[in-house]
C-alpha positions in Angstrom: 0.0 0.0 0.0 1.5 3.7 -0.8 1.2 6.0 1.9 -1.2 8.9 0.3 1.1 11.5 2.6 3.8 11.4 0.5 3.5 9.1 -2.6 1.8 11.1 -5.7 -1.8 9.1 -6.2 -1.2 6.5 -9.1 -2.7 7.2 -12.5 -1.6 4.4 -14.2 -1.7 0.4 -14.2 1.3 -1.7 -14.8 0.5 -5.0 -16.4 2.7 -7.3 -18.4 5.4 -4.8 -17.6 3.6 -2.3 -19.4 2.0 1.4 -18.1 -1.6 1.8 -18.5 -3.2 5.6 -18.6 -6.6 5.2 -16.3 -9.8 7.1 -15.3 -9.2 7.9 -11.9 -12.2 10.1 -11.2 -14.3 8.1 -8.0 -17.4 8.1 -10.3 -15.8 5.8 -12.9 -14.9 3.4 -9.8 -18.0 3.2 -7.8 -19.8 2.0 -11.2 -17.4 -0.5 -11.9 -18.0 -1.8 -8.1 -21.6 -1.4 -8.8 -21.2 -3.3 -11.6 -19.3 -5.9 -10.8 -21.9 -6.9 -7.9 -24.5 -6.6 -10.1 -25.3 -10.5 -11.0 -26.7 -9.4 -14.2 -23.2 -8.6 -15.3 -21.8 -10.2 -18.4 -17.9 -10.3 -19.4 -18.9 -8.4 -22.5 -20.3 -5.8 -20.5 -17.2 -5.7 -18.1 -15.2 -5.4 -21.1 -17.3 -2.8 -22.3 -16.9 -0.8 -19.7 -12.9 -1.4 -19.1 -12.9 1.4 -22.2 -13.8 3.9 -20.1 -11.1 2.9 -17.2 -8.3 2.5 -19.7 -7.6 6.1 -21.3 -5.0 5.3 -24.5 -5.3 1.7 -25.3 -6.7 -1.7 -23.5 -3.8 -4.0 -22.0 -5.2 -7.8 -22.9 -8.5 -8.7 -21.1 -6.8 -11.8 -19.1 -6.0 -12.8 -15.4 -3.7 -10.2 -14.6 -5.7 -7.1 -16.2 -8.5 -7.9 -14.1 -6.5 -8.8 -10.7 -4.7 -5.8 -11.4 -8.4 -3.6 -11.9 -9.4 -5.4 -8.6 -6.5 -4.6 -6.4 -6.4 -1.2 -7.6 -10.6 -0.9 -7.1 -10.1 -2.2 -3.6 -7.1 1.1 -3.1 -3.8 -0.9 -3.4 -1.5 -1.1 -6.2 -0.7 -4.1 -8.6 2.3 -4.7 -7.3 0.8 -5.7 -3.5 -0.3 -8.8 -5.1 2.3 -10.6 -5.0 2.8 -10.0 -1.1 -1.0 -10.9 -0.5 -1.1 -7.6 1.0 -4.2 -5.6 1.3 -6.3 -8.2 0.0 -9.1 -9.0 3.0 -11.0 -12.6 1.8 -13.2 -12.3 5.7 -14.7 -9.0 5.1 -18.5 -8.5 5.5 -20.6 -7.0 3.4 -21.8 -4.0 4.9 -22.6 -1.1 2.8 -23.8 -0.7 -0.7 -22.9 2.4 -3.2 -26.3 1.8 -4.6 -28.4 1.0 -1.6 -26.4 3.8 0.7 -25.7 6.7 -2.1 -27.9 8.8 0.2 -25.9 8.6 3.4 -22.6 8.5 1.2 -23.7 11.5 -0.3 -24.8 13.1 3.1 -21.8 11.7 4.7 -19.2 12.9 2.5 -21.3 16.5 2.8 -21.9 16.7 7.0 -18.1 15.6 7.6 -16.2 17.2 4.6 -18.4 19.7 3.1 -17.9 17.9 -0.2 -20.8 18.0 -2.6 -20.5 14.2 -4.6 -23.1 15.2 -6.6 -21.3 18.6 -7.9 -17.3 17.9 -7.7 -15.8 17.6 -11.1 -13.2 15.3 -9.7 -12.3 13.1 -7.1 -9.3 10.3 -7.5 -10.5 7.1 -6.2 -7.9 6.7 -4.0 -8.9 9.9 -2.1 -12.4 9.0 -1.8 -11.2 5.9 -0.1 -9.4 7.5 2.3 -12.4 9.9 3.3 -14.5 7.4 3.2 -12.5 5.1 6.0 -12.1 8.3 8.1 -15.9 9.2 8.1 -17.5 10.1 11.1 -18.5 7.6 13.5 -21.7 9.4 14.8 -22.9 10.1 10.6 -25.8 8.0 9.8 -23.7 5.6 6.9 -21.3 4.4 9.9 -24.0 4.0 12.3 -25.7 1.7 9.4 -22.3 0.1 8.6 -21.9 -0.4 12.3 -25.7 -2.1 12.3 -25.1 -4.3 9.8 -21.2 -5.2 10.8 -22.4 -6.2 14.6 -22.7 -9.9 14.8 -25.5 -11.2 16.6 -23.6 -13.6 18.1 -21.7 -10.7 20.3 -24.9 -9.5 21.8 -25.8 -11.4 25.0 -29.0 -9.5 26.0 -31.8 -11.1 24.0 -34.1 -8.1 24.1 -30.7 -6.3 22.7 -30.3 -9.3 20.4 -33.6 -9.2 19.2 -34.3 -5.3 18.5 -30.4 -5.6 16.6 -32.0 -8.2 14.4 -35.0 -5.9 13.4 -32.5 -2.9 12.5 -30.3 -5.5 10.4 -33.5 -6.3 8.5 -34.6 -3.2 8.0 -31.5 -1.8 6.8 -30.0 -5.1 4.8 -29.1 -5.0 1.4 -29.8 -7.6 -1.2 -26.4 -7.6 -3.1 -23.8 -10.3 -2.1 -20.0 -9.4 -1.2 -17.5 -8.8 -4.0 -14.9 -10.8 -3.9 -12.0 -11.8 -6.5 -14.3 -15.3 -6.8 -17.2 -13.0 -7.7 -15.1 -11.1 -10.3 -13.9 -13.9 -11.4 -16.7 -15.5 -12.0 -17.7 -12.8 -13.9 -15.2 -13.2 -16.2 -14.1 -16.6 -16.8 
């Protein structure tokens, strides 16, 4: 992982040894997210849609083009692959661009005074990091937070119980992205 502080924010992709100009604007990221969850998602739409993330010229649609897509989409860089680094396989789904857009939107506005809806650009990587440093007490972490809480933890059953009813009331119907579910996507 490069440390945003003092490491210029990447705007290209290495694969097969070879630079790739990208889109780095947030919009162009959360879509291909979006997309990629979506189980209505062909390969010749994903590949369709790699034209508007590669700027000059597409590398070859193969393994390492879309690993490399992946890492970068999750905030690392290609070359973290190889140490395994950054790359969480336990993570819960929690919170949905689509489903959540509202208290992104509101979130990002209330802690930052960024306007999603208005900015002309936003790198991805930067949107990342405001995103993990949101506001506890916004109403997205408080739903993240819902969702994230295993019942399990809760011992109370009244407490168990009414944290059931706010996980079903606030649960989205999308299931986690992982590398499987790009990859079976693709291949």
């Amino acid at each position: 992982m490069i440390n945003l502080l003092f490491e210029r924010l990447p705007n290209t992709l290495t694969i097969h040894n070879q630079e790739y100009r990208i889109d780095t604007n947030f919009y162009r990221w959360i879509a291909l997210n979006e997309m990629l969850l979506d189980q209505k998602t062909t390969v010749l739409m994903l590949y369709g849609y790699l034209k508007y993330i590669f700027i000059d010229e597409l590398p070859p649609f193969d393994e390492d083009t879309i690993s490399c897509v992946s890492i970068f989409l999750k905030g690392y860089r290609c070359d973290d692959k190889a140490s395994g680094k950054g790359i969480s396989t336990n993570s819960r789904y929690v919170f949905s661009f689509t489903y959540d857009c509202d208290y992104v939107i509101g979130a990002f506005q209330e802690c930052y005074g960024i306007d999603l809806i208005n900015i002309d650009y936003l790198h991805w990587w930067h949107f990342l990091a405001l995103f993990s440093s949101l506001d506890a007490d916004c109403e997205l972490m408080r739903r993240i937070a819902i969702r994230s809480t295993k019942l399990s933890d809760i011992s109370d059953k009244k407490q168990r119980n009414q944290l059931r009813k706010q996980q079903r009331a606030i649960a989205i119907p999308a299931p986690e992205m992982t590398e499987e579910n790009i990859g079976s996507v693709l291949w």
